[in-house]
C-alpha positions as CSV (number, residue, x, y, z in Angstrom):
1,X,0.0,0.0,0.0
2,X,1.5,3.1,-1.5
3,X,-0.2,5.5,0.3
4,X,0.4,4.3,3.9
5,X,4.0,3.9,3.6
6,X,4.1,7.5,2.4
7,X,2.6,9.0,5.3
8,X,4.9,6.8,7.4
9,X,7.8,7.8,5.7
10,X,6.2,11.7,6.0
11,X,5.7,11.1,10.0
12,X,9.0,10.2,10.5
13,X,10.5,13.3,8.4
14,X,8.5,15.2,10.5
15,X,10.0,13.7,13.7
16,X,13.2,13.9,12.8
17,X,12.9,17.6,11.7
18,X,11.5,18.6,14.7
19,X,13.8,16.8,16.7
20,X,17.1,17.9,14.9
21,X,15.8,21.3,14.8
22,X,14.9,21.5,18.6
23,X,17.6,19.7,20.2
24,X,20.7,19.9,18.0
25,X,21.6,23.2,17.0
26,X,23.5,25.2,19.6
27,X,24.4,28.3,20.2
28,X,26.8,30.2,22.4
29,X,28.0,33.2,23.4
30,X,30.3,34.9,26.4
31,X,32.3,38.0,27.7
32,X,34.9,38.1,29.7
33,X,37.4,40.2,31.3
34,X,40.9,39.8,32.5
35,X,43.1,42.3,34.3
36,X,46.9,42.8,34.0
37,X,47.4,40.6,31.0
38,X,47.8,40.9,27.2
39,X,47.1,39.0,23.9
40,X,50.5,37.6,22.6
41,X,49.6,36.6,18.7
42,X,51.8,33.0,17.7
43,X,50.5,32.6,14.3
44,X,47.1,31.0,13.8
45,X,46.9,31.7,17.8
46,X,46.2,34.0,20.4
47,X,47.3,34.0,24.1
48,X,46.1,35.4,27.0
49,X,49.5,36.1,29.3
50,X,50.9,38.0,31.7
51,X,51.2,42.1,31.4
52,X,50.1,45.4,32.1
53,X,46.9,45.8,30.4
54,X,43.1,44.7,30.9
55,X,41.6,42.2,27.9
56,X,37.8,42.0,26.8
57,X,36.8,39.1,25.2
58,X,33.5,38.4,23.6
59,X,32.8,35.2,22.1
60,X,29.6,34.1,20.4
61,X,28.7,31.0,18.0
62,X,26.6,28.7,16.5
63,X,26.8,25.2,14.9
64,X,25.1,21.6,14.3
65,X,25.9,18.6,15.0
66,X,27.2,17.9,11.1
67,X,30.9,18.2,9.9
68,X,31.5,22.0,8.9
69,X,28.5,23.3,10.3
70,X,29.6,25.6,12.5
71,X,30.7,29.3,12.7
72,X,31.6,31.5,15.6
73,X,34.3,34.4,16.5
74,X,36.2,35.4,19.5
75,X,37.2,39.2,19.8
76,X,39.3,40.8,21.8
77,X,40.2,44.3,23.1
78,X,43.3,45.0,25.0
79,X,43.5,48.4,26.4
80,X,45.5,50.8,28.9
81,X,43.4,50.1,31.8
82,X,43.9,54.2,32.1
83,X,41.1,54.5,29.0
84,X,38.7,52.9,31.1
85,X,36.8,55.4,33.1
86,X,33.1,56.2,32.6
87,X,32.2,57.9,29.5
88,X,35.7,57.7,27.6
89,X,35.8,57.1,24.2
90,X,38.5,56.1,22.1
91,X,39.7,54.6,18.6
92,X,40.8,51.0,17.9
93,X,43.9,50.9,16.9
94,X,45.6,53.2,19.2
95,X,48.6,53.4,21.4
96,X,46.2,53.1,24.6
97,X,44.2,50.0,22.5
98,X,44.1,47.0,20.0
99,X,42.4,44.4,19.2
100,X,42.5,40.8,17.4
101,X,39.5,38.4,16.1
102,X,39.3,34.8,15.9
103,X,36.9,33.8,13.2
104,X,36.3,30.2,12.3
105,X,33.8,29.5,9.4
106,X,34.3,25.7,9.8
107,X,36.3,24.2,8.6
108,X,38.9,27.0,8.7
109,X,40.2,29.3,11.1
110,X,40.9,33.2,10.7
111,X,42.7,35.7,12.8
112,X,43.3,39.1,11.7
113,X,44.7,42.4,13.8
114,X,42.8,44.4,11.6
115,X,40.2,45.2,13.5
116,X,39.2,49.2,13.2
117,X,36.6,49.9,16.4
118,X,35.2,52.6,17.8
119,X,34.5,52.0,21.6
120,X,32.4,54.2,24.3
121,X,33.1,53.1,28.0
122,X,29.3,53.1,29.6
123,X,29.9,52.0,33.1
124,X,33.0,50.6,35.5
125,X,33.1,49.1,38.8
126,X,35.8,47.1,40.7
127,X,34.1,43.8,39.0
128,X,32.5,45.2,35.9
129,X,32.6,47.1,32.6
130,X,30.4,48.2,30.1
131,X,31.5,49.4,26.7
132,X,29.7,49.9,23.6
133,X,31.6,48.9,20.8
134,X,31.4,49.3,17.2
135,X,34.0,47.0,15.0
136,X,34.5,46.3,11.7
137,X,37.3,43.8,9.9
138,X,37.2,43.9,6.4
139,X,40.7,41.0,6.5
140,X,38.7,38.1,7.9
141,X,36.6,36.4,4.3
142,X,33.6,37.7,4.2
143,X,34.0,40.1,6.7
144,X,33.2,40.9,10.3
145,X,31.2,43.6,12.2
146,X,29.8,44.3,15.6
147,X,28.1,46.8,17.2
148,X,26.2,46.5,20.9
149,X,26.6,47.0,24.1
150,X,28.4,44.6,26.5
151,X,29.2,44.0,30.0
152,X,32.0,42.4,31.0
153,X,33.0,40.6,34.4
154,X,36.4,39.9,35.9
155,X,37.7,35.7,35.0
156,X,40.1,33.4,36.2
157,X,41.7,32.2,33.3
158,X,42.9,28.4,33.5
159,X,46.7,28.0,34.1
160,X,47.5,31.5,33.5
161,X,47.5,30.3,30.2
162,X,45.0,30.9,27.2
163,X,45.3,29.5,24.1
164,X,42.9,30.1,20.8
């Protein structure tokens, strides 16, 4: 019977799009701030280490569970932490700021130091900053922009170490 087995084999496309689509794409996305330390760029890679500045990272991505399906960046700002009082504004590049971006459009992997930004400090505390941001990387393939407002809180980072 023709007709039954198509609506079987319609039921179970219909399962199995609503349970790929509900449980198994995820997304993710974080900030992050870490005092006294830099970005020390090793090719393909970026460090967090040891040094006299304070580095924002935001991070956000998405993906499913299929081989190159999956995109995200990382980008960071590391600035004089002398910049960072409430309602200061300043350029990215600078000699008080730069930044670097992580892209991956899977299966590859970008980073670029190109990253022009425009960045308003909103609000500081002794835990927490707020900066509005406005980026732009024209390096990265098909290119990368931001604009928002984040906050970001103090983190550990494992081993004193970070690698990207």
């Amino acid at each position: 019977m023709p007709g039954v087995r198509r609506l079987h084999i319609m039921r179970e496309l219909i399962i199995l799009i609503l349970c790929f689509g509900s449980t198994a794409c995820m997304s993710y996305s974080h900030t992050a701030m870490y005092r006294d330390k830099v970005i020390s760029p090793d090719g393909t890679q970026l460090r967090i280490v040891p040094g006299g500045r304070t580095v924002f990272e935001s991070c956000a991505g998405s993906g499913l569970p299929l081989p190159d399906a999956s995109g995200g960046y990382c980008f960071y700002l590391e600035v004089d932490p002398a910049t960072l009082r409430q309602g200061g504004r300043f350029h990215v590049p600078s000699d008080t700021a730069r930044s670097f971006l992580w892209v991956l459009h899977a299966p590859s992997r970008y980073t670029s130091e190109s990253v022009t930004a425009e960045v308003e400090v909103t609000s500081v505390s002794e835990k927490e900053v707020s900066l509005r941001i406005t980026a732009d990387d024209k390096v990265v393939p098909d290119g990368w922009r931001f604009s928002g407002g984040l906050r970001y809180s103090e983190r550990p980072i494992p081993k004193d170490l970070r690698t990207f």
